[in-house]
N, C-alpha and C positions, 0 to 999 in steps of 0.2 A: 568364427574362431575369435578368442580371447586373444586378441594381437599382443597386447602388456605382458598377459599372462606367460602366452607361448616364447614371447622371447626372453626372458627373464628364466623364463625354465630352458631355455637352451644355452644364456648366459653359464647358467648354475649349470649344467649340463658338461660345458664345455671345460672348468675349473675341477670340477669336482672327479669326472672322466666315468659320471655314472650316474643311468638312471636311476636308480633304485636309491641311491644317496641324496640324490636331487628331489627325490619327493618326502621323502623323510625331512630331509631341511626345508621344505616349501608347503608340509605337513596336505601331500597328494597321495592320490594312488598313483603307483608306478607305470601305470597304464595311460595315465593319464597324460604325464610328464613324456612318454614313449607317442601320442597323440599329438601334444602339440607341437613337435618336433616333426612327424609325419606330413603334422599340417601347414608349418614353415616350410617344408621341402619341396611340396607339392606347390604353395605360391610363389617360391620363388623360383620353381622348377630346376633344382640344383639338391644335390647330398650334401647334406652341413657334417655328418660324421661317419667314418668309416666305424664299422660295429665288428667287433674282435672279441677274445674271451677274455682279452685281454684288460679291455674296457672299451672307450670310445675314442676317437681321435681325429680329430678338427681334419675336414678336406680343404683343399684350395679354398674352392667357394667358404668354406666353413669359417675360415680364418680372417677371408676378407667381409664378411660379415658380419663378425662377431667385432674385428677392430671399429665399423661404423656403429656397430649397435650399441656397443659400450658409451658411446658420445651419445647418443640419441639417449642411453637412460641416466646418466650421467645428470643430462641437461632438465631430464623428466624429476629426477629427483631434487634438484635444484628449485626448479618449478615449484613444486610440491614441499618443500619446505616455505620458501616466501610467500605460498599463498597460506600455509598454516600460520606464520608467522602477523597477516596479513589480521587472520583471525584472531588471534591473539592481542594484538593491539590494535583497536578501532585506527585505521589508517583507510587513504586513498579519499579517490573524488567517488561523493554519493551524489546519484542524479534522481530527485523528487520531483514528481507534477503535483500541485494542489489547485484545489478550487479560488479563482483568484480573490473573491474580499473575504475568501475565510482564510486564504493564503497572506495575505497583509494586514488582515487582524490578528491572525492569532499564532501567525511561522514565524513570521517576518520578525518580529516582536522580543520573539525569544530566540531567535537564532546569536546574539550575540554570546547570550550563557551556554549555549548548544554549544558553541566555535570554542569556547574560554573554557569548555571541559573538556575538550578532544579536540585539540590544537592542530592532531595530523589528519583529521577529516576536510577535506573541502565539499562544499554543499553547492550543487549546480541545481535551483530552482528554477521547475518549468510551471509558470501561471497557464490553465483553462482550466472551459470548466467542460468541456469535453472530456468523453472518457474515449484514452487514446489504448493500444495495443502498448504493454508497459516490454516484450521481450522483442515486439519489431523494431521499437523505439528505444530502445536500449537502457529502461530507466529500471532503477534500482529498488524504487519504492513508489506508491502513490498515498495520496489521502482522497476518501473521496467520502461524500456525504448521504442519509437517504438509505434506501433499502437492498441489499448487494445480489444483483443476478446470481445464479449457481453457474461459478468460473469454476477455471482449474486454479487459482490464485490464493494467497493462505490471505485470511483477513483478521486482523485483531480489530476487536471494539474499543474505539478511546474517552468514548462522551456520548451523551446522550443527542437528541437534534427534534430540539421544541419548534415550533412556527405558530407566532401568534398575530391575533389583530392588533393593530396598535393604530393610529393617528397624531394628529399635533395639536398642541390646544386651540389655536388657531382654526383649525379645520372642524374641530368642536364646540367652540362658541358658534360658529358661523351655521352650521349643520345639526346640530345635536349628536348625542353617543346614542348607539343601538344598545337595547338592554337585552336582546337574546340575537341568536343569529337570523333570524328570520327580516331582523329590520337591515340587516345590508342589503338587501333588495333595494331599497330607498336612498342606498349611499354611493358616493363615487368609489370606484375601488381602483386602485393604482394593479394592473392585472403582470403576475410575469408571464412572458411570451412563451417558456420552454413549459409550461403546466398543460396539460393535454385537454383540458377544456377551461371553460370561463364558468366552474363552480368552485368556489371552496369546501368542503367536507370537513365541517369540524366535530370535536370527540368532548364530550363532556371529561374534564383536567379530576376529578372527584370520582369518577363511574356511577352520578346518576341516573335518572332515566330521564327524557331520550339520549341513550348513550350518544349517537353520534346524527347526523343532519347533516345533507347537500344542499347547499343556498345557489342560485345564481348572482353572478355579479356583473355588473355594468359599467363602464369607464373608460375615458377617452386615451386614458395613456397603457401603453404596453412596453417592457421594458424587459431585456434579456440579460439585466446587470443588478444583481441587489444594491449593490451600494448607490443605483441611477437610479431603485426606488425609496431610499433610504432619504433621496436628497427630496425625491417629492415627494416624500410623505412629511416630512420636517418643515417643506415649503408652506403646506395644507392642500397639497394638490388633492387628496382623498385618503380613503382607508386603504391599508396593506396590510398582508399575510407575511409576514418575514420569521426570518430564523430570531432566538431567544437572541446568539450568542453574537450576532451582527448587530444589535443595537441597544447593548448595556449602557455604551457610554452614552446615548440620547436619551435613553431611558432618566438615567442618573441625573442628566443635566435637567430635566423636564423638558426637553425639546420635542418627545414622542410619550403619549401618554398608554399603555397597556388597557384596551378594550376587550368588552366579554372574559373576565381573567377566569371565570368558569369552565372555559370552551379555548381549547388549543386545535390545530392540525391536524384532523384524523389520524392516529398512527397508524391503525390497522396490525397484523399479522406477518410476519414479523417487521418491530420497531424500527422505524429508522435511526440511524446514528450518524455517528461519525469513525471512518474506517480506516486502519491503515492496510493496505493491500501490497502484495509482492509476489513475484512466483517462486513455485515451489521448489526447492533445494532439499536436501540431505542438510546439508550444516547450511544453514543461517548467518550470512558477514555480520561478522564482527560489530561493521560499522552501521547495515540496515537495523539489526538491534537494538543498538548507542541509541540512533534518532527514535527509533519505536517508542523503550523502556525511559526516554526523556520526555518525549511528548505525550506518550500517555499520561505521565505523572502531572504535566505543566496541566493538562485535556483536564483533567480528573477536578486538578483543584480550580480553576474556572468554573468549571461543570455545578460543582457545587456552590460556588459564590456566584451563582445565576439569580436573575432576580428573579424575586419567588413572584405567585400570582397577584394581580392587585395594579394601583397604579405607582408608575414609576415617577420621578418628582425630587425636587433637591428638599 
C-alpha cells in the first residue's frame, strides 16, 4: 500500500464526504480512492467512515485519526517544502571523500572560492585514498581517480589522469635517462605499493607502433603515498611513474625532469580519469551540483594548462 497516497485520499475523503469527488480532485479512479481507504481500514483494523447515500461520515476511529493524520501531513509537507527550498539554494553541510595528495593539490586549494560563492554550503572533507561505501558512510559526494568499476553510483568525468616517468636531475647525471622503456630494466624505480604487480605498462602518448609495452621494475623503496614518492624522486632516490597533475609544480621548478615524453601510462579501455561519484537520486542537491559544476570547471582548466610532453624546467 501507498501509505502518503492512501491517507491523503482519505484526508480528501473525509473534507469533501465523497469518493468520487476525491478522485477527481486527486485526478484517480474512484475505485481506487474506495481501495485505499479499504486498505487503511483493514491496518488499522477499525472503519474510518460510515458509507450512507448520503455520502460518507467520519466514525469515532475516523475522527481520531484524521485529527493525528492532519499533523503527520501537515509536518510532511513542511518537510517537503524546506528540502525544495534546500534545492533551490545551495545550502547545508556537503560531506566529500577525496584521494588525499590530489585532495590537497587540487580541493584544498580552491575551496576558499568554492566557500566565497556559496557562503551557505559547509564542506566536511574526508582524505583516503580508499574507496569507502559513500550511502553506509553517509557521504554526499566522492572524487576518485583511474578507471570506475560498474556501481550503481552516477559519475561525471572531470579531467583527464596521465602517469608519467619522470626523475630528478640529480638522479640523471648520476644514472643516465632511458631513451625507450625497455631501459628501466637498468634503473631504480621508486615502485607504489597499491599497483598489483612490479611492471609498469606504458602506451605510446602519439599511437605509434609498439603501441604499448610491460617493462619490469626494480627498486628498494615502495611507497603507498604519491606525495612520499614525489619526495624521492626529487630526492634522486630513482625513477617514478606518477600522475601528470601531482607534479606540475616540480615540473615547473626543474626539480623532476619528464622522461620517455613519448610513452605515458598505459591507459588502456576504458581511459582513466578523474571522477566525481554520488548515488543516485531523482533530483540532484542543490549543493552536490554547486561543488560538481565548480570543480569540473577549476578540473577542465588545470587539465588543459597540463604540461605538455617534453622536459619540464624553469
Amino acid at each position: 500500500m501507498d501509505y502518503f497516497s492512501a491517507v491523503r485520499a482519505f484526508l480528501l475523503a473525509g473534507d469533501l464526504q465523497s469518493f468520487s469527488k476525491t478522485a477527481q480532485q486527486m485526478s484517480l479512479k474512484t475505485s481506487t480512492v474506495s481501495r485505499y481507504v479499504s486498505e487503511l481500514e483493514a491496518d488499522l483494523g477499525i472503519a474510518l467512515f460510515n458509507r450512507s447515500t448520503r455520502g460518507l461520515v467520519l466514525t469515532e476511529g475516523g475522527r481520531v485519526f484524521r485529527e493525528r493524520a492532519m499533523v503527520a501531513m501537515e509536518a510532511m509537507e513542511e518537510a517537503r517544502s524546506m528540502a525544495s527550498s534546500l534545492n533551490a539554494s545551495p545550502q547545508g553541510t556537503l560531506r566529500v571523500t577525496v584521494p588525499t595528495s590530489f585532495g590537497r593539490k587540487h580541493v584544498v586549494r580552491h575551496l576558499p572560492a568554492f566557500i566565497g560563492q556559496y557562503p551557505r554550503i559547509s564542506v566536511d572533507l574526508v582524505f583516503t585514498d580508499d574507496v569507502i561505501n559513500l550511502i553506509d558512510e553517509e557521504i554526499d559526494l566522492a572524487l576518485r581517480i583511474g578507471v570506475l568499476p560498474d556501481s550503481r553510483l552516477v559519475a561525471r568525468r572531470l579531467a583527464s589522469h596521465r602517469r608519467i616517468v619522470c626523475a630528478s636531475p640529480a638522479y640523471i647525471a648520476a644514472h643516465g635517462e632511458p631513451s625507450e622503456p625497455g631501459d628501466l630494466t637498468r634503473h631504480t624505480a621508486l615502485r607504489f605499493s597499491r599497483a598489483h604487480d612490479d611492471k609498469w605498462t606504458l602506451a605510446r602518448a602519439d599511437g605509434k607502433t609498439p603501441r604499448e609495452c610491460a617493462v619490469p621494475v626494480v627498486g628498494q623503496i615502495r611507497a603507498d603515498d604519491t606525495d612520499a614518492l614525489i619526495a624521492l624522486a626529487v630526492a634522486g632516490c630513482g625513477i617514478a611513474l606518477l600522475p601528470a597533475w601531482s607534479i606540475g609544480t616540480e615540473l615547473a621548478r626543474g626539480e623532476l625532469v619528464h622522461l620517455l615524453p613519448g610513452w605515458q601510462a598505459g591507459a588502456g579501455q576504458p581511459a582513466p580519469a578523474i571522477w566525481a561519484v554520488y548515488p543516485p537520486k531523482k533530483v540532484v542537491s542543490s549543493k552536490v551540483r554547486a561543488f560538481v559544476d565548480f570543480f569540473a570547471e577549476r578540473l577542465k582548466d588545470e587539465d588543459e594548462d597540463a604540461p605538455p610532453n617534453g622536459r619540464g624546467g624553469s
